[in-house]
N, C-alpha and C positions, 0 to 999 in steps of 0.2 A: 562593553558598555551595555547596561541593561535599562528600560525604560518601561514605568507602571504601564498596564493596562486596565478597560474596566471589565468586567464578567461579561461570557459571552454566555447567548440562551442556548441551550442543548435541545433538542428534540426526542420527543418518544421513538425508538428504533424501530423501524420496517425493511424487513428481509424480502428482497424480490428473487427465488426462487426459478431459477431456468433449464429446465431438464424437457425434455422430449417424449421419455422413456416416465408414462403415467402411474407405475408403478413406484420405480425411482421417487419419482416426486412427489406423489402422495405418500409414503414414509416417510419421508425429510417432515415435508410441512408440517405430520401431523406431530413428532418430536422436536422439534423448532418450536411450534404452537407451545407444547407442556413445559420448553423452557422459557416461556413468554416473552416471545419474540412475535410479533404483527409479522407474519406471511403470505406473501402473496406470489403465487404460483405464475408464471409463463411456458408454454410447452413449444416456443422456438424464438428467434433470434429477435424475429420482428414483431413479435407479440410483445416481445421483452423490451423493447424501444419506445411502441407503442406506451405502454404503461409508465415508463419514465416522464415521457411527456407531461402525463397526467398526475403522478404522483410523486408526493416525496419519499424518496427511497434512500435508505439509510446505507445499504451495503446490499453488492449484486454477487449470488451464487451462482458460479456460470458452467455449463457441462461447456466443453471444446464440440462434441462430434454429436450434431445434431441437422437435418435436412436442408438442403435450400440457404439455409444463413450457419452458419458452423459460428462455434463461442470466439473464437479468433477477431474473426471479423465482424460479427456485432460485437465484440471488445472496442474495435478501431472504431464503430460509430459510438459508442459511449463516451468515448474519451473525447470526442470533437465538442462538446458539449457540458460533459459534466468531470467533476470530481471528487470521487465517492469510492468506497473501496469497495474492490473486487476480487473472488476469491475463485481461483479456478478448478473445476471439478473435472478430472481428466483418468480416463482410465489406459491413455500412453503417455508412459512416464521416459518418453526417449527425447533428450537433451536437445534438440530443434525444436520440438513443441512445447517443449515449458521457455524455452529463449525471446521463441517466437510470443509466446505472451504475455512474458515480460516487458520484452522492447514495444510492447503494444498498450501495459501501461497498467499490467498485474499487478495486483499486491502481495498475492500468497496463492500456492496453489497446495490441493491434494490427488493424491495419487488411489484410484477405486482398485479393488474396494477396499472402503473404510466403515469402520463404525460409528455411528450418531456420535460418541464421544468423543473420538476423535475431533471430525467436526465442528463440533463446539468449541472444542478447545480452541484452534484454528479462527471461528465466530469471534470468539471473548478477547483474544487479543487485538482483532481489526477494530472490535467495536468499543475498544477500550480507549475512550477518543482523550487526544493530547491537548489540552495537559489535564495528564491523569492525575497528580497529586497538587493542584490548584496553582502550578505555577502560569502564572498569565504576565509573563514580562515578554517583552520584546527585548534583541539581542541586537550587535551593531558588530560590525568587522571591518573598517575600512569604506568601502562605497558598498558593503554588504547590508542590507538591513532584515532581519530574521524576523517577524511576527508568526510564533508556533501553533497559537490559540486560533490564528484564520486561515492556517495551513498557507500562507504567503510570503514572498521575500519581493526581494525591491534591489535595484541594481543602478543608480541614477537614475534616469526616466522611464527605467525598465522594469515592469510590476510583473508578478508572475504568480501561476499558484504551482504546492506542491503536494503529491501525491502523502497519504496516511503515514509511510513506511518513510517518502523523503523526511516527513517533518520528524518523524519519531529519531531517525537518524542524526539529521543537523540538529538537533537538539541536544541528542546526545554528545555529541563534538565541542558543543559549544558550551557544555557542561566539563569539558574535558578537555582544555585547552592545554597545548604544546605538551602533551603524553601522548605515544602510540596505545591506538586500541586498538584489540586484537578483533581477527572474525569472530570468534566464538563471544564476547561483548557484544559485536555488531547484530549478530544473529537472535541472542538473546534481546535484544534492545527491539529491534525492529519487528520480530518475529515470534519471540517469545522462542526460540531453539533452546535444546541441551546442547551439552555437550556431545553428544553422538551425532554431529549434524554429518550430512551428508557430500560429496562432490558438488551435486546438483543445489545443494544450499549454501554450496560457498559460492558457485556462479549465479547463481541467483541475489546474492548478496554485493556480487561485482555490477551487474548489472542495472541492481538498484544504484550503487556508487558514480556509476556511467552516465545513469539519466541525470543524477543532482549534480553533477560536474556541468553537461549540460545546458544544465539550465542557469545555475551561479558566476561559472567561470565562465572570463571575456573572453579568454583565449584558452577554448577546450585542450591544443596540442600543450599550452604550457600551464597548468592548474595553478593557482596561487593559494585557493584555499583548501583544496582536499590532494594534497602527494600521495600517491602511493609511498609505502615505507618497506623495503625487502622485501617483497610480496608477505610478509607477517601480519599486515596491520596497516593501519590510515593514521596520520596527525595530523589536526587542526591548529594552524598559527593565525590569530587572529593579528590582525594590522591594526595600523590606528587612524 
């Protein structure tokens, strides 16, 4: 079931920049700057909190290993607060520390070092906000009700928001009713991935699946709306 919406206002994009390492960060900002992106620089965790308070920030580039407050954990104070995409900037790429900032409420991460282009690319898909080709409907599944456009769902008296990556997801699903979709869809969808995706981007992709489960389904042990399907793939059966 789908229901109009009216146009939502978009905002001019501000990049909050959090690196420690002044070197690091003054190269990002100033090729961020030339793809004209508003940046704004933090050189640790709580500088980087500090500024959210005050500003609107469109999307946080976060290093992990930084003094005093490490990206982990000023992640977990972002997330009590805001919902905004977050891009991990990590130069250990071993499966507990991208898990760990996943389940703390990443959106994407990369692995140092990279090249500005890289980066960007990584940028343009967070910042590529949904719905990117003007669809503004709201979606309905039984006591589910999907609004993509405010990043929100609704569960009877139960309102909730959802992360950049959940929305791009259940969006997709629900574009895509009672067909298995595969990871490499999912990864594309959510992440912009090739086909060359990784280990670490297919648990990364379960993980996102784990939190929107979560958050939709009454009873996380038994899912009604996202089954696993042979570990291949996920199907969406919408109810009435």
């Amino acid at each position: 079931m789908i229901q109009n919406a009216p146009i939502p206002n978009i905002r001019s994009l501000n990049l909050l920049l959090v690196d420690d390492d002044d070197i690091t960060n003054g190269v990002l900002a100033i090729f961020l700057k030339k793809a004209n992106y508003n940046v704004i620089s933090a050189f640790s965790g709580i500088e980087a909190l500090n500024i959210l308070e005050k500003t609107d920030i469109d999307l946080v580039l976060l290093d992990v290993i930084m003094p005093n407050m490490d990206g982990i954990t000023t992640l977990k104070h972002i997330r009590k607060n805001l919902d905004l995409p977050v891009l991990i900037l990590t130069s250990l790429s071993a499966k507990n520390v991208i898990e760990q900032a996943f389940l703390n409420g990443a959106d994407d991460y990369i692995v140092k070092p990279f090249s500005p282009q890289q980066l960007l690319e990584r940028i343009n898909v967070l910042t590529h906000l949904i719905p990117p080709d003007g669809d503004l409907t709201t979606y309905i599944s039984g006591d589910l009700k999907f609004i993509p456009y405010q990043h929100q769902f609704q569960i009877g008296e139960k309102t909730g928001n959802l992360s950049l990556i959940e929305t791009r997801l259940l969006q997709h699903f629900f574009r895509n009713q009672n067909v298995m979709v595969t990871v490499k869809d999912l990864l594309m969808v959510g992440w912009s991935r090739d086909e060359k995706y990784t280990v670490q981007d297919k648990e990364m992709l379960k993980l996102a699946i784990n939190h929107l489960r979560e958050k939709i389904e009454p009873k996380i042990d038994h899912p009604i709306y996202l089954p696993l399907v042979t570990g291949e793939g996920y199907i969406f059966q919408p109810t009435k």
